[in-house]
C-alpha positions as CSV (number, residue, x, y, z in Angstrom):
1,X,27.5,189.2,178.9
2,X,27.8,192.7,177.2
3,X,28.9,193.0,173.7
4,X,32.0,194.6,173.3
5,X,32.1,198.5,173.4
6,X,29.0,198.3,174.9
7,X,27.9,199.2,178.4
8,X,25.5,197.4,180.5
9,X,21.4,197.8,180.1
10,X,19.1,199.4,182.0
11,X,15.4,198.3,182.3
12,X,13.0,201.1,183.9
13,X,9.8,199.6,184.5
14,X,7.3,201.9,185.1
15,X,3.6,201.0,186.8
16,X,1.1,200.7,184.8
17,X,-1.0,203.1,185.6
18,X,1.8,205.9,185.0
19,X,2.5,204.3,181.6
20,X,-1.4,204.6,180.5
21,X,-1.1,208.2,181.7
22,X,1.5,209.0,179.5
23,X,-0.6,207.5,176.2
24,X,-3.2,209.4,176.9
25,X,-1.5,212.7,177.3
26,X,0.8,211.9,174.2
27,X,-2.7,211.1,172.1
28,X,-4.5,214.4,173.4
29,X,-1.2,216.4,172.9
30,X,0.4,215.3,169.7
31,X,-2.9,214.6,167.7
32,X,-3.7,218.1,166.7
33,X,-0.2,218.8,166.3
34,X,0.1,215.9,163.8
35,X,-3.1,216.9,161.8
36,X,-1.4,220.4,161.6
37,X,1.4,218.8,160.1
38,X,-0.9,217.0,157.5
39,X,-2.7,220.1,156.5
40,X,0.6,222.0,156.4
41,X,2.2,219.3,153.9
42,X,-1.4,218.7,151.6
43,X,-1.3,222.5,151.1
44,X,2.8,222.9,150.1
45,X,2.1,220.0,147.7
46,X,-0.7,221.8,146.1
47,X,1.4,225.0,146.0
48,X,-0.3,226.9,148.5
49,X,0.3,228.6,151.6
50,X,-1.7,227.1,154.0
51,X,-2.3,227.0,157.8
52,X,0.0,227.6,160.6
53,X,1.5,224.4,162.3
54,X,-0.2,225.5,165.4
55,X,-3.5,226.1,163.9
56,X,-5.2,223.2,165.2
57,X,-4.4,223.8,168.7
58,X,-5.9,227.8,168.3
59,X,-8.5,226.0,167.1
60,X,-9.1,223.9,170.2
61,X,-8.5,226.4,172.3
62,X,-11.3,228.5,170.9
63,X,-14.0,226.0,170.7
64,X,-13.4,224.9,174.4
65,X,-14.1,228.8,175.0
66,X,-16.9,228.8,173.4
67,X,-20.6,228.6,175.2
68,X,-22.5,225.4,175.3
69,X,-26.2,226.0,173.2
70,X,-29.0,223.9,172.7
71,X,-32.1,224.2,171.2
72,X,-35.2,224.4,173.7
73,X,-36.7,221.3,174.6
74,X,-33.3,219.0,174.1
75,X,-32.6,216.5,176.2
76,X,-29.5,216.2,178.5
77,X,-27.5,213.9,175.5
78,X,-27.2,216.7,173.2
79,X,-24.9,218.3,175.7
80,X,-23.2,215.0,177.0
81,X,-22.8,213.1,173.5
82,X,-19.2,216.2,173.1
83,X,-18.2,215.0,176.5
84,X,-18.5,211.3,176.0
85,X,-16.9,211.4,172.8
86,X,-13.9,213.2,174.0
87,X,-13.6,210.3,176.5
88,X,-14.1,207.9,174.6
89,X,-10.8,209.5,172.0
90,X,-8.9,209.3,175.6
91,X,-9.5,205.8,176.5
92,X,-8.4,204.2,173.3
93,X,-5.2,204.3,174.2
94,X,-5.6,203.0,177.5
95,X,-6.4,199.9,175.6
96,X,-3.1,199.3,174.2
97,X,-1.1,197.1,175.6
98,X,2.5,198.1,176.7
């Protein structure tokens, strides 16, 4: 039985799979916005300027435009070990459970 003045509640339940979806985008979205944030409020306390808000995403968006190098005679790892890293940030939050 509801309390008074308030109406009934609602449960959504989503699947799981849509739920782990959702972490991950909200980790690879909002982490560069949060460190932005951080860098933003570090420099105002040390009475600077400092970067934009958006900075880290620029940021992001011109290293992913960048060309992949490696020295001659590398193996394949030197390329992959980016790639694997950036999975394994993503999967971290597929280990939390909801």
């Amino acid at each position: 039985m509801a309390a008074v003045g308030q109406g009934p509640s609602v449960t959504i339940l989503l699947p799981l799979p849509v739920i782990q979806t959702c972490q991950v985008l909200t980790i690879a979205v909002a982490a560069p916005g949060i460190s932005g944030v951080i860098a933003t409020a570090e420099a105002r306390l040390q009475g600077r300027r400092g970067p934009r808000l958006l900075q880290p995403y620029f940021d992001l968006w011109k290293s992913f435009g960048k060309e992949a190098l490696a020295p001659e005679g590398t193996g394949p790892f030197f390329l992959l070990a980016p790639v694997v890293s950036f999975a394994c940030f993503l999967t971290v939050p597929l280990l939390i459970r909801c």
